[in-house]
Structures are given as structure tokens and as C-alpha cells.
PyMOL Python script that loads the backbone (N, CA, C, O; Angstrom):
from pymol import cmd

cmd.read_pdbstr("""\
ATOM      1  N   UNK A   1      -8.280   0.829   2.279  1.00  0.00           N
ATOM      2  CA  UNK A   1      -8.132  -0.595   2.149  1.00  0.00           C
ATOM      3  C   UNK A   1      -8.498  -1.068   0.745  1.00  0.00           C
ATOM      4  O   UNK A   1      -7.914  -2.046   0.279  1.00  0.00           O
ATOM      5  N   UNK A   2      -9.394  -0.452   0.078  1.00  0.00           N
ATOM      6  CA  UNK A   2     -10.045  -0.512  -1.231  1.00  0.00           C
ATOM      7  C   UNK A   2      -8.713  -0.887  -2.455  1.00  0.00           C
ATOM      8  O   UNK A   2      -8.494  -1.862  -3.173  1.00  0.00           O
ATOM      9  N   UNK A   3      -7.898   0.662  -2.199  1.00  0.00           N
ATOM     10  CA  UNK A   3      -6.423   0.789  -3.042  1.00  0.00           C
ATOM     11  C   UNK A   3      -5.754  -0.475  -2.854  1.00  0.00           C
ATOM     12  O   UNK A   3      -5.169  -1.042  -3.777  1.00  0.00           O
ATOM     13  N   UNK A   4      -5.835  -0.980  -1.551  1.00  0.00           N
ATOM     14  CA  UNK A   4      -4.342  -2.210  -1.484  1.00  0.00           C
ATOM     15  C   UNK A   4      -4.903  -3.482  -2.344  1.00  0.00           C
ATOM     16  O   UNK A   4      -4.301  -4.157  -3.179  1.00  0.00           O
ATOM     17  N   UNK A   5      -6.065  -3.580  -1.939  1.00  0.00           N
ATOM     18  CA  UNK A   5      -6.782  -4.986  -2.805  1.00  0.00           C
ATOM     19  C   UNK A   5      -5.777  -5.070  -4.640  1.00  0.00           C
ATOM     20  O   UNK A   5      -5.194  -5.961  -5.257  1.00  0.00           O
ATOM     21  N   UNK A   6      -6.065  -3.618  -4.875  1.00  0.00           N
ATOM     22  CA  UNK A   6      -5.852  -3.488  -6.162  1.00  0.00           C
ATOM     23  C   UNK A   6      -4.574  -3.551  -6.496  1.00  0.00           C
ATOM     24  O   UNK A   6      -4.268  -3.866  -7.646  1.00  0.00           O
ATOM     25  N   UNK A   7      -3.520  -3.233  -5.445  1.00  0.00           N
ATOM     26  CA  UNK A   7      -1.890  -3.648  -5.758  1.00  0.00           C
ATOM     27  C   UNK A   7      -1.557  -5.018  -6.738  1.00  0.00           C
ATOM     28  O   UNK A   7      -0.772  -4.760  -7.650  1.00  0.00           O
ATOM     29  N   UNK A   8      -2.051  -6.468  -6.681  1.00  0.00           N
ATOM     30  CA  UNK A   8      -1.555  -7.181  -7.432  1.00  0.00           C
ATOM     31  C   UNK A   8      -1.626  -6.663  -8.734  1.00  0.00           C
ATOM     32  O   UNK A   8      -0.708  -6.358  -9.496  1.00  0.00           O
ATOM     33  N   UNK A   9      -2.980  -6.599  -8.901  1.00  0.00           N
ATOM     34  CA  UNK A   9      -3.616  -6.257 -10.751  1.00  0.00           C
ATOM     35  C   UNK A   9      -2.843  -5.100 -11.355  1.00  0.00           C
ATOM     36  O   UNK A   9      -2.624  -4.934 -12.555  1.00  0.00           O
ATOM     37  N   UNK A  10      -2.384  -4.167 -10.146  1.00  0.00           N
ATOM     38  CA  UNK A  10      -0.908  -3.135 -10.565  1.00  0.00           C
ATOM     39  C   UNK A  10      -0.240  -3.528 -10.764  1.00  0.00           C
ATOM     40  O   UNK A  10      -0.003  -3.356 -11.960  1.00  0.00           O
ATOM     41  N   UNK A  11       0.605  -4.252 -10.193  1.00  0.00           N
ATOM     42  CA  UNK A  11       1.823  -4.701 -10.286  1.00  0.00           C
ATOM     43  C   UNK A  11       1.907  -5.817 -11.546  1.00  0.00           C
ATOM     44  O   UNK A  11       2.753  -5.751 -12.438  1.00  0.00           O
ATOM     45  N   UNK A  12       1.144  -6.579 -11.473  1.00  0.00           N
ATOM     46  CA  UNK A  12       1.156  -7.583 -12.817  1.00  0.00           C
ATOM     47  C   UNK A  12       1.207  -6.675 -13.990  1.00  0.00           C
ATOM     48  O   UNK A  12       2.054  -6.556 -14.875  1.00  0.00           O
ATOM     49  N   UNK A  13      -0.185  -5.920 -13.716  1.00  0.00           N
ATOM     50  CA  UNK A  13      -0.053  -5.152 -15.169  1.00  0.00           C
ATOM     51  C   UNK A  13       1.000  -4.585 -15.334  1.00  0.00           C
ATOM     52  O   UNK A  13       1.657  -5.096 -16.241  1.00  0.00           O
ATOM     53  N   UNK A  14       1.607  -3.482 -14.706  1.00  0.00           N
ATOM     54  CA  UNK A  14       2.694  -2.929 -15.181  1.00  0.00           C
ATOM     55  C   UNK A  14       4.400  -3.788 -15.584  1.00  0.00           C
ATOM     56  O   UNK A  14       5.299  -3.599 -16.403  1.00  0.00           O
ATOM     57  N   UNK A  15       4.180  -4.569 -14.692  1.00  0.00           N
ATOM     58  CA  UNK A  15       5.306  -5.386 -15.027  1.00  0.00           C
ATOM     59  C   UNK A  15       5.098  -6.556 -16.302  1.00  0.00           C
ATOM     60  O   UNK A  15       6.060  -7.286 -16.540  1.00  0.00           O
ATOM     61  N   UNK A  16       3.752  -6.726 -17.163  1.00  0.00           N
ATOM     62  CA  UNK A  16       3.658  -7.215 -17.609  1.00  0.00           C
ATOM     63  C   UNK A  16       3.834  -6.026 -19.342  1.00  0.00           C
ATOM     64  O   UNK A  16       4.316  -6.339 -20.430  1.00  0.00           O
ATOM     65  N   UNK A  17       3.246  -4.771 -18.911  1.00  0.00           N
ATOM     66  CA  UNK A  17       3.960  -3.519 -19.856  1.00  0.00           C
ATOM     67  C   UNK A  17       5.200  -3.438 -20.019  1.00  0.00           C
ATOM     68  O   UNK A  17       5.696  -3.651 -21.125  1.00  0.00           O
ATOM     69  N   UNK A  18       5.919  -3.123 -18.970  1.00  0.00           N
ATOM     70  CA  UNK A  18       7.181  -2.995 -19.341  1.00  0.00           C
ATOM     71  C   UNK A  18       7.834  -4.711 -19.833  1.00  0.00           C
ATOM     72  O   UNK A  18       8.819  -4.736 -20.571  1.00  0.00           O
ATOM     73  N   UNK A  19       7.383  -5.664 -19.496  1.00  0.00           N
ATOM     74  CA  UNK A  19       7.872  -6.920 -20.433  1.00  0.00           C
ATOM     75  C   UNK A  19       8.024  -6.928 -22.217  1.00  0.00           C
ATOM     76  O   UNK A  19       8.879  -7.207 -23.057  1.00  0.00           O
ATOM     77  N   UNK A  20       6.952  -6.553 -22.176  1.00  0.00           N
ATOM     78  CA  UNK A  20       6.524  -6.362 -23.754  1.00  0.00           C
ATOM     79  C   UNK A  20       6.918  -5.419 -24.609  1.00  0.00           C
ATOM     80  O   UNK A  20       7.346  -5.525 -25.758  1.00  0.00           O
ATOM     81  N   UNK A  21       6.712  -4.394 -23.871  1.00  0.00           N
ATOM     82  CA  UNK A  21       7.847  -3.176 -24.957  1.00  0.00           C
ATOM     83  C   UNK A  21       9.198  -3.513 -24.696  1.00  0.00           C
ATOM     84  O   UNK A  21       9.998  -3.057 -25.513  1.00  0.00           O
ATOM     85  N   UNK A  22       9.700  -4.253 -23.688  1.00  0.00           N
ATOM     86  CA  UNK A  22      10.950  -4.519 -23.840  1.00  0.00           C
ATOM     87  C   UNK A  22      11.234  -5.506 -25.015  1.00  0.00           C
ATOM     88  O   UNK A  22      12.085  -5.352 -25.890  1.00  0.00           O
ATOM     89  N   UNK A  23      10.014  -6.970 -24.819  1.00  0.00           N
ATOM     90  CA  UNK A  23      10.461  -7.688 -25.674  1.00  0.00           C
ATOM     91  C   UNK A  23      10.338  -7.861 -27.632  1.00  0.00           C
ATOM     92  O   UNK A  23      10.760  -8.502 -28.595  1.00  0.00           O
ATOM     93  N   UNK A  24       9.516  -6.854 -27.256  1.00  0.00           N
ATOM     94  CA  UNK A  24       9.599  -6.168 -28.952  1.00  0.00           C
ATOM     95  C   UNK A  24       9.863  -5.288 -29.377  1.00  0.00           C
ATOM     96  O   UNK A  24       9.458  -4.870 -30.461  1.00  0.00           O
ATOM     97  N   UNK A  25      10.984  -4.501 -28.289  1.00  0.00           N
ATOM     98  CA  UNK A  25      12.117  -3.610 -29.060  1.00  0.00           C
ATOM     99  C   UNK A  25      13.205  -4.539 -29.161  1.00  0.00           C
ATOM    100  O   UNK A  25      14.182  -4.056 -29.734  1.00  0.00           O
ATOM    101  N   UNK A  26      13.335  -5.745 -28.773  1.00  0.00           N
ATOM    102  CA  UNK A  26      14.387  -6.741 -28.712  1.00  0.00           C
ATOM    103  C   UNK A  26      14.461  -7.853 -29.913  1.00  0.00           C
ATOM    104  O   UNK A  26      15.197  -8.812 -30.146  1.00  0.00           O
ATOM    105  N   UNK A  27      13.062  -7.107 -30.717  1.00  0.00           N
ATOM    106  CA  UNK A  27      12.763  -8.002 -31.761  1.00  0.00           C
ATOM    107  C   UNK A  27      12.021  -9.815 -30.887  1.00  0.00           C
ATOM    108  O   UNK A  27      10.830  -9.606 -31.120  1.00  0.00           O
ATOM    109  N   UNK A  28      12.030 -10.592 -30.478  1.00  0.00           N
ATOM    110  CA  UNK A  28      11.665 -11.419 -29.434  1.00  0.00           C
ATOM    111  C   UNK A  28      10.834 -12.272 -30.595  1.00  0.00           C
ATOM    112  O   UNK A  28      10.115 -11.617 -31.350  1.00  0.00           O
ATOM    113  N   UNK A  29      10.885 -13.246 -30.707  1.00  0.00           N
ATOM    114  CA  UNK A  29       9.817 -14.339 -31.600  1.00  0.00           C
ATOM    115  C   UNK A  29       8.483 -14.123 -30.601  1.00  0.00           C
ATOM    116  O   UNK A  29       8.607 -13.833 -29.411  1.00  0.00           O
ATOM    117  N   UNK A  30       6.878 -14.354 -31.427  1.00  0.00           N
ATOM    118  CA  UNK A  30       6.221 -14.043 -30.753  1.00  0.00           C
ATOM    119  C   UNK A  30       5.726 -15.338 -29.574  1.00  0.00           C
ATOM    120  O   UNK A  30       5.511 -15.241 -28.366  1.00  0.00           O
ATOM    121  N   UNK A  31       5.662 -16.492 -30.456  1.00  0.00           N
ATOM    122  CA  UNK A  31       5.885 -17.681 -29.415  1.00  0.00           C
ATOM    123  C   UNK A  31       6.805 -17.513 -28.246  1.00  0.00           C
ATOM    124  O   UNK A  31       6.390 -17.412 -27.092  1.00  0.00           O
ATOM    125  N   UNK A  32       7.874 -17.491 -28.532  1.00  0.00           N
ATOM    126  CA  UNK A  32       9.152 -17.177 -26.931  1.00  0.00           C
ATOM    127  C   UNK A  32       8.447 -15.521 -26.265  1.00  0.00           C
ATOM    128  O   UNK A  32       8.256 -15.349 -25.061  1.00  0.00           O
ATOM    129  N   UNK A  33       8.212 -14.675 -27.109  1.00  0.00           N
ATOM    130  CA  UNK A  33       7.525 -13.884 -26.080  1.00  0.00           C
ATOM    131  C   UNK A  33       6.659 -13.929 -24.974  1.00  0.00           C
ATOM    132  O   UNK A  33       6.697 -13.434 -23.848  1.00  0.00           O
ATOM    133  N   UNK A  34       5.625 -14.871 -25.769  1.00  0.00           N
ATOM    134  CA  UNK A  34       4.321 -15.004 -25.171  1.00  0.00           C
ATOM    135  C   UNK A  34       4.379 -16.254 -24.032  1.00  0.00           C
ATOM    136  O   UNK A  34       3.466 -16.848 -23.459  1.00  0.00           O
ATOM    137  N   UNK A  35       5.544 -16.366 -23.969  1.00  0.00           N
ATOM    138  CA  UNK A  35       5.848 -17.853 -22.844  1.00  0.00           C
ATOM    139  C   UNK A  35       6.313 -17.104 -21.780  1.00  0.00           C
ATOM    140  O   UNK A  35       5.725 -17.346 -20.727  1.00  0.00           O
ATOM    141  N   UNK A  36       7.615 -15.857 -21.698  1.00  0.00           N
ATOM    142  CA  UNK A  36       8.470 -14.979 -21.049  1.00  0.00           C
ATOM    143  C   UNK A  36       7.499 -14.006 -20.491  1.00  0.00           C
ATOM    144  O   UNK A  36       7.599 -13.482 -19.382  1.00  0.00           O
ATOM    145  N   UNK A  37       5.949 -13.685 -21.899  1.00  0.00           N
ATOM    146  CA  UNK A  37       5.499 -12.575 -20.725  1.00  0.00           C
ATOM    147  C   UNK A  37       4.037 -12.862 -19.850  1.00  0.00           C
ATOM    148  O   UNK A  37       3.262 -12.126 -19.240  1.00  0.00           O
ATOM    149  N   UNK A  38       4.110 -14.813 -20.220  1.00  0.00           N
ATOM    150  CA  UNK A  38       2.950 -15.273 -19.096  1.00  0.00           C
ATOM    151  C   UNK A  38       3.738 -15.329 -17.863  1.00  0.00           C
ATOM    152  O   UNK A  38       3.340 -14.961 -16.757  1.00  0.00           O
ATOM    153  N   UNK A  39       5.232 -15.967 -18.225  1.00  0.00           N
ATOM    154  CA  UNK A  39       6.290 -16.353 -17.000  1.00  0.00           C
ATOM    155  C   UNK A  39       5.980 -15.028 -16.087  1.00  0.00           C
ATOM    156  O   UNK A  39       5.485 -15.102 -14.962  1.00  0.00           O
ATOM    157  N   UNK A  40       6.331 -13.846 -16.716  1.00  0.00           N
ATOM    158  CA  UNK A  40       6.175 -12.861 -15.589  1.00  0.00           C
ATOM    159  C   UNK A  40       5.262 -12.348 -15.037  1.00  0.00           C
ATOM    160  O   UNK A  40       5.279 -11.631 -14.037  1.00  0.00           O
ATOM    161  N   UNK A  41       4.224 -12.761 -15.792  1.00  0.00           N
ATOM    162  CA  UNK A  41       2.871 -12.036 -15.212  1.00  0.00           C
ATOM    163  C   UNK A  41       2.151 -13.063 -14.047  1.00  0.00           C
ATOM    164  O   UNK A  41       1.151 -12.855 -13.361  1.00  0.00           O
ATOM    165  N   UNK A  42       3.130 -14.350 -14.099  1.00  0.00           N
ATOM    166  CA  UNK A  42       2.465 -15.015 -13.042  1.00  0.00           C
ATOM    167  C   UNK A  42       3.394 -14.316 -12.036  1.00  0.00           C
ATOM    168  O   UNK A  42       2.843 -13.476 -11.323  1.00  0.00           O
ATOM    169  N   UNK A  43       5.074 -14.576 -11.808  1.00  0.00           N
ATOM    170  CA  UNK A  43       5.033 -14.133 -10.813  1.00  0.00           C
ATOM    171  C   UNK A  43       4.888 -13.019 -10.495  1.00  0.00           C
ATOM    172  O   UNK A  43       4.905 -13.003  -9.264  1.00  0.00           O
ATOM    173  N   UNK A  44       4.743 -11.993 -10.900  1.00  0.00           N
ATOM    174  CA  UNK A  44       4.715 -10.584 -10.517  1.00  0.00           C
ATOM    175  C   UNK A  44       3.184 -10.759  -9.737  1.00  0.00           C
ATOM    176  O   UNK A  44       3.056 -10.134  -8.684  1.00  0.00           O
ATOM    177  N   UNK A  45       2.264 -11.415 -10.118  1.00  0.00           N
ATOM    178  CA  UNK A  45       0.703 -11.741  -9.431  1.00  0.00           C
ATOM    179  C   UNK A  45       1.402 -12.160  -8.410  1.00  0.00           C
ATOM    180  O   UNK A  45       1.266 -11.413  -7.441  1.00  0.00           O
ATOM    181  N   UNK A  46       2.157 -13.131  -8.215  1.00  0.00           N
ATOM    182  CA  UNK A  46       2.239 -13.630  -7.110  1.00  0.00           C
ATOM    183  C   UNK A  46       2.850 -13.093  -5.957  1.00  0.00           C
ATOM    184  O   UNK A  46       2.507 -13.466  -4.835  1.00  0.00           O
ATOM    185  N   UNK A  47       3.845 -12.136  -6.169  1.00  0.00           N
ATOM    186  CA  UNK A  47       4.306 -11.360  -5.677  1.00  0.00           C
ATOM    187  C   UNK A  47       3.800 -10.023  -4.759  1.00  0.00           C
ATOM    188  O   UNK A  47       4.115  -9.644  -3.631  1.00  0.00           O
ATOM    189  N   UNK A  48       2.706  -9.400  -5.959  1.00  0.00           N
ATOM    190  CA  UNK A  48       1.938  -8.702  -5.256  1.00  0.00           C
ATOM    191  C   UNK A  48       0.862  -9.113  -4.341  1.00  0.00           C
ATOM    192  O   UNK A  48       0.415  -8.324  -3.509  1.00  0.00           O
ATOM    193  N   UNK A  49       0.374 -10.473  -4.478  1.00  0.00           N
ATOM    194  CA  UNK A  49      -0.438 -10.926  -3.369  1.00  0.00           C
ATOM    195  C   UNK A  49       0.347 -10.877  -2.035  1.00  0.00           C
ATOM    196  O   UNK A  49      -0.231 -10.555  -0.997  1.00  0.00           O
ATOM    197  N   UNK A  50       1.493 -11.153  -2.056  1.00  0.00           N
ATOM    198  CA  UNK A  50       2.365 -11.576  -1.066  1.00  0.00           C
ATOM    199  C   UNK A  50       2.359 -10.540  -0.219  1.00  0.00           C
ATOM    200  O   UNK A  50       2.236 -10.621   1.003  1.00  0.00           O
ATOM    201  N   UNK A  51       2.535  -9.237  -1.070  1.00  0.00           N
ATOM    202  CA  UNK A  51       2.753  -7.932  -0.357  1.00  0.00           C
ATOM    203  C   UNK A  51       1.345  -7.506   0.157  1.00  0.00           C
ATOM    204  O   UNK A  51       1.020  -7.260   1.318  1.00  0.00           O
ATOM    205  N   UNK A  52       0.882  -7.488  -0.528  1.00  0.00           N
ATOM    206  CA  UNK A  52      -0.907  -7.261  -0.224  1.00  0.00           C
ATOM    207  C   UNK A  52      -0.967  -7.360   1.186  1.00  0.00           C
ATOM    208  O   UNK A  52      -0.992  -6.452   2.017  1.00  0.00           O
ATOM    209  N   UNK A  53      -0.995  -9.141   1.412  1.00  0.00           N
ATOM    210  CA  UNK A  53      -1.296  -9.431   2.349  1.00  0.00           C
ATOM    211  C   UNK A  53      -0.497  -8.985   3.716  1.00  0.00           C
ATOM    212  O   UNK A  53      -0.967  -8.814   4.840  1.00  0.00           O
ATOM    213  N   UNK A  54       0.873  -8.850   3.258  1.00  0.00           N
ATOM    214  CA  UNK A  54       1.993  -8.084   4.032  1.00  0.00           C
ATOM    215  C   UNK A  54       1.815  -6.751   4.723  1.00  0.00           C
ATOM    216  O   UNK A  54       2.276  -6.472   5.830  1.00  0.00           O
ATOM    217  N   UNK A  55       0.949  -5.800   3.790  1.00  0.00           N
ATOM    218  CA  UNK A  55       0.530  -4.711   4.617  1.00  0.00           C
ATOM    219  C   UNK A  55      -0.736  -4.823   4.843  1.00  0.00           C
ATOM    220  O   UNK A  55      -1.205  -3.922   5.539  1.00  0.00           O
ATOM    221  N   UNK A  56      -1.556  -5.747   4.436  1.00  0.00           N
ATOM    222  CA  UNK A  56      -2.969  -5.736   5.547  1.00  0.00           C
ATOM    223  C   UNK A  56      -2.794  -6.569   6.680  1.00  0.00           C
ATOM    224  O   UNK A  56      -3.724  -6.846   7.437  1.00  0.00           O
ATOM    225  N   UNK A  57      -1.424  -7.052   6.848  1.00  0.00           N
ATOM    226  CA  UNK A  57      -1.313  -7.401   8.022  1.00  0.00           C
ATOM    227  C   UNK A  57      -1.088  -6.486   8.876  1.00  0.00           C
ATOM    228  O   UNK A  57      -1.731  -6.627   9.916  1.00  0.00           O
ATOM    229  N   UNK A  58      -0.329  -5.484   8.821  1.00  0.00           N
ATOM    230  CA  UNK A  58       0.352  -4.472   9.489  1.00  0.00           C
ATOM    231  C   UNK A  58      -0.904  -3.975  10.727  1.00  0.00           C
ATOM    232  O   UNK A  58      -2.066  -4.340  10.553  1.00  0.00           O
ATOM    233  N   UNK A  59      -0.611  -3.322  11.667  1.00  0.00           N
ATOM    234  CA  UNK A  59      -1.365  -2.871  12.409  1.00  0.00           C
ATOM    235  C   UNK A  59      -1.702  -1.631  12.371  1.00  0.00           C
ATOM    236  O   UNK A  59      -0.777  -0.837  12.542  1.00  0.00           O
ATOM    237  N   UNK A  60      -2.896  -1.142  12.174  1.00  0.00           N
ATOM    238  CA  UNK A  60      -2.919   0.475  12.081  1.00  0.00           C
ATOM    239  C   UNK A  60      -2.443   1.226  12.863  1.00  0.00           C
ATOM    240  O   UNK A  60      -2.549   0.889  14.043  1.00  0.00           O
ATOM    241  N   UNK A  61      -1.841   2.331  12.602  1.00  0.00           N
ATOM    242  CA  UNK A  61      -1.309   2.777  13.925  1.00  0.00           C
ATOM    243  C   UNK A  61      -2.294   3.917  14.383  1.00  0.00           C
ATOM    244  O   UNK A  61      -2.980   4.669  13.691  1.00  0.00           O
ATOM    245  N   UNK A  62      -2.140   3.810  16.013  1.00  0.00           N
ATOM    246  CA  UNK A  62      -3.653   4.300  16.509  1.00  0.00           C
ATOM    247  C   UNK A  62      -3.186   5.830  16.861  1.00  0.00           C
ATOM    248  O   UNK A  62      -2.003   6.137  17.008  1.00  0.00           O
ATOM    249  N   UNK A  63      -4.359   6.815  16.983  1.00  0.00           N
ATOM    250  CA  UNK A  63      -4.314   8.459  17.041  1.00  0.00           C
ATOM    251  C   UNK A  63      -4.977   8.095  18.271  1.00  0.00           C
ATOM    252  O   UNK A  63      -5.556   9.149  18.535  1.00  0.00           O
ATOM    253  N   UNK A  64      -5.282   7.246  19.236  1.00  0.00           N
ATOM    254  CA  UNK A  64      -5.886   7.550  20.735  1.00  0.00           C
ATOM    255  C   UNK A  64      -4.927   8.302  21.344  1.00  0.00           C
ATOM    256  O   UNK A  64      -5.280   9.454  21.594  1.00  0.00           O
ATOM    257  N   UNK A  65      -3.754   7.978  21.675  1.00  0.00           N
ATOM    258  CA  UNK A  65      -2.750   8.480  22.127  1.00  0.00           C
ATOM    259  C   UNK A  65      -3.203   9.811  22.195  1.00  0.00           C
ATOM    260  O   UNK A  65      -3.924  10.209  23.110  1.00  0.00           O
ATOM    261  N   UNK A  66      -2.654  10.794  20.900  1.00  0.00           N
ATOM    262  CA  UNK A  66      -2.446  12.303  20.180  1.00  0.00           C
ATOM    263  C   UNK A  66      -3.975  12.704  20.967  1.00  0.00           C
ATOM    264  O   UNK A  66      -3.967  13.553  21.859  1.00  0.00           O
ATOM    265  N   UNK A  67      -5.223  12.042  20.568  1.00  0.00           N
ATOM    266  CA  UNK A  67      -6.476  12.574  21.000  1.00  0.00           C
ATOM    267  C   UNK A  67      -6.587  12.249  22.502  1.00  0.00           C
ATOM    268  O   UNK A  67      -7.409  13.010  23.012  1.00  0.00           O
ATOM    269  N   UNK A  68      -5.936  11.206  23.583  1.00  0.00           N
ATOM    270  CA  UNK A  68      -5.366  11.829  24.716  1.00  0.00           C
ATOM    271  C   UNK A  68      -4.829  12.240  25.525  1.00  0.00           C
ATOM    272  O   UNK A  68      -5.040  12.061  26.725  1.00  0.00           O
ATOM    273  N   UNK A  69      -3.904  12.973  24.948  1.00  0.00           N
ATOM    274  CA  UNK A  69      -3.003  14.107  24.990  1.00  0.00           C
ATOM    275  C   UNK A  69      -3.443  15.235  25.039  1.00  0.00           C
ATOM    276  O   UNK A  69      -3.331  15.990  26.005  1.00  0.00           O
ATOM    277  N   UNK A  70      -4.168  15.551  23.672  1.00  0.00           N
ATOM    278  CA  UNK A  70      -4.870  17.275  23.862  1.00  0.00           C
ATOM    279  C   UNK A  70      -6.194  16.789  24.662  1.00  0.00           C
ATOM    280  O   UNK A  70      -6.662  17.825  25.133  1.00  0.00           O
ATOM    281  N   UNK A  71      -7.017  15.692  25.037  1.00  0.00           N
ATOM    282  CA  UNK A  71      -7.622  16.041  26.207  1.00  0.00           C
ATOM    283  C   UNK A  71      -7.209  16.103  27.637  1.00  0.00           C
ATOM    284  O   UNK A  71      -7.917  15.990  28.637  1.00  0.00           O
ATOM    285  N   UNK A  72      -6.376  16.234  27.575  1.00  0.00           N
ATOM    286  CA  UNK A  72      -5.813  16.539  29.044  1.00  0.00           C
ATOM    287  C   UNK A  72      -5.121  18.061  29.180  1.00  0.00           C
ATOM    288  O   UNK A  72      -5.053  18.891  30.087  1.00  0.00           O
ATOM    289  N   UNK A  73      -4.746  18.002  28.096  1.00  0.00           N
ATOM    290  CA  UNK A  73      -4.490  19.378  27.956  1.00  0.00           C
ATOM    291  C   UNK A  73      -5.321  20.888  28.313  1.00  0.00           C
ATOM    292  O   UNK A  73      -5.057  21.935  28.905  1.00  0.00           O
ATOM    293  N   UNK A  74      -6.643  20.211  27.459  1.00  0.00           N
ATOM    294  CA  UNK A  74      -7.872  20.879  27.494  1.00  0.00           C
ATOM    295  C   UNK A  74      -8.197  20.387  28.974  1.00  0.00           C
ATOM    296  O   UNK A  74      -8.449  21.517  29.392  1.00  0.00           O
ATOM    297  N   UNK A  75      -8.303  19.933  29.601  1.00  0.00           N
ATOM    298  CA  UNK A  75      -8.342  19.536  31.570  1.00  0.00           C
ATOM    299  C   UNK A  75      -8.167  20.165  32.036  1.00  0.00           C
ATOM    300  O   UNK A  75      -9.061  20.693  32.697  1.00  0.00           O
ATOM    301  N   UNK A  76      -6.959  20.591  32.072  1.00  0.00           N
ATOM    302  CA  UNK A  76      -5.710  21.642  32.769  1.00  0.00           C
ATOM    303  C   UNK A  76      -6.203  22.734  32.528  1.00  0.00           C
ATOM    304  O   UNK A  76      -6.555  23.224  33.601  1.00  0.00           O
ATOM    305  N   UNK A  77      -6.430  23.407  31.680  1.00  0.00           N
ATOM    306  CA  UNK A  77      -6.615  24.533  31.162  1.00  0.00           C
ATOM    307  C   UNK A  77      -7.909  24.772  31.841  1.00  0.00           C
ATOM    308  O   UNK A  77      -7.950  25.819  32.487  1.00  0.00           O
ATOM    309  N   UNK A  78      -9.095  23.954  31.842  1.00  0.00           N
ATOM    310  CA  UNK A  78     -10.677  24.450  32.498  1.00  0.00           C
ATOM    311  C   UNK A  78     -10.078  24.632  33.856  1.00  0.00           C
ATOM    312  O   UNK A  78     -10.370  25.649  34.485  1.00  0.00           O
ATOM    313  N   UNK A  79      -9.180  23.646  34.424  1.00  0.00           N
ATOM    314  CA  UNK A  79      -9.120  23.817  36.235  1.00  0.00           C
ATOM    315  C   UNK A  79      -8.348  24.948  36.215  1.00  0.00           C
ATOM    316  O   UNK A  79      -8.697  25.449  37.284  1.00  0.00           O
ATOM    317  N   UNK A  80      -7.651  25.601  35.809  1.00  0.00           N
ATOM    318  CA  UNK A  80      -6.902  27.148  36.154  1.00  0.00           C
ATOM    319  C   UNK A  80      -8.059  27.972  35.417  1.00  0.00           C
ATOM    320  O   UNK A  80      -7.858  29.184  35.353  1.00  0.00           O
ATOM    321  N   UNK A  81      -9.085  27.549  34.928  1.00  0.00           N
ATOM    322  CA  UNK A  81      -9.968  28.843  34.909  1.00  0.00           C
ATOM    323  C   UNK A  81     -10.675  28.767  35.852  1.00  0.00           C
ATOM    324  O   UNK A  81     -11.045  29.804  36.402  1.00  0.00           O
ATOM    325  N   UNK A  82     -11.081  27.492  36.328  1.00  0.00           N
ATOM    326  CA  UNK A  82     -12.006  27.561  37.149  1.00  0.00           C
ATOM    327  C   UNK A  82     -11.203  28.495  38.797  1.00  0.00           C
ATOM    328  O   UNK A  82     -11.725  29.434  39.398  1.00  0.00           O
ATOM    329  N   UNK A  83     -10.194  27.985  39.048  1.00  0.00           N
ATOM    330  CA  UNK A  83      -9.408  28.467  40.029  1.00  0.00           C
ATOM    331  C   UNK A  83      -9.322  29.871  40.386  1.00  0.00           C
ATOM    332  O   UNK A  83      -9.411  30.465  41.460  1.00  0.00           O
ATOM    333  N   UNK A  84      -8.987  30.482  38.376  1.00  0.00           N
ATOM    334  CA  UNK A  84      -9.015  31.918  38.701  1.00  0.00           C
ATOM    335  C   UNK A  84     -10.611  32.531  39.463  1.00  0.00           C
ATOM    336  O   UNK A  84     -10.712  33.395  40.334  1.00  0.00           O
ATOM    337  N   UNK A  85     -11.430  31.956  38.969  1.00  0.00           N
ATOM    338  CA  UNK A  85     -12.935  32.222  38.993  1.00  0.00           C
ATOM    339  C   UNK A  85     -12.821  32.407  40.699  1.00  0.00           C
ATOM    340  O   UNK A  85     -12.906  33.523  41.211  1.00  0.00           O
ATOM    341  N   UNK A  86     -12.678  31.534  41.262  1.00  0.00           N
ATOM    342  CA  UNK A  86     -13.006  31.828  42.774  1.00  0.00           C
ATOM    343  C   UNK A  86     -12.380  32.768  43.346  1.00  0.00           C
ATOM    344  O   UNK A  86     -12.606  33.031  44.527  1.00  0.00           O
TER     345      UNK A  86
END
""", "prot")
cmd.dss("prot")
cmd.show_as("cartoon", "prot")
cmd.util.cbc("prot")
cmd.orient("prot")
């Protein structure tokens, strides 16, 4: 849960990297840059909150099931020993 917190501050940052080497291999005035690469760094924040919250909504998916399954398994198996025993 630790990792997902940290998805926005990923996503901004990187999308706020690749803004910038784009916009100064494009040559880009630094004023019009610096307007284009707040523009994106807001929404890309905003974006990743969105998702954030999108998979901490999600429901974990539960292993009770799988764990009872092989205990029943393990059930079966003691009563045919016990069976053979008598």
C-alpha cells in the first residue's frame, strides 16, 4: 500500500521529465515552457490521484478460499488413515 501512495509523485515527475527534454529539444522559449510544463505537471498530479484512489478502492482479493481448499483436503486424507488404522 506504501508503493501506491507514491504513484502520483511518479507520474507527475516523469511526465513532467519527459515534458522538458521534449521542450528543449524543440528549442521552446523559457517563459512558454515554464507555463506548458506547470500545465502538465498539474494534470498529470491530478490524474494520478485519480488512479491512486482507483486502486485503493479495489478489493483485495482473498486466499481464504485456496487455504480452504487444501484444508479439506488435508481432512480427507487423516479420515482414510484413520480408517485404514482400524
Amino acid at each position: 500500500m506504501k508503493r501506491i501512495r507514491l504513484l502520483p509523485a511518479f507520474v507527475t515527475l516523469l511526465a513532467g521529465a519527459i515534458t522538458s527534454i521534449t521542450l528543449y529539444v524543440l528549442r521552446v522559449e523559457a517563459y512558454i515552457m515554464l507555463l506548458i510544463l506547470l500545465a502538465v505537471l498539474l494534470i498529470f498530479y491530478v490524474l494520478g490521484v485519480i488512479a491512486m484512489k482507483i486502486i485503493m478502492d479495489c478489493p483485495p482479493k482473498e486466499k481464504k478460499e485456496e487455504e480452504d481448499g487444501e484444508g479439506e483436503v488435508i481432512q480427507k486424507e487423516e479420515s482414510k488413515v484413520k480408517d485404514n488404522s482400524k
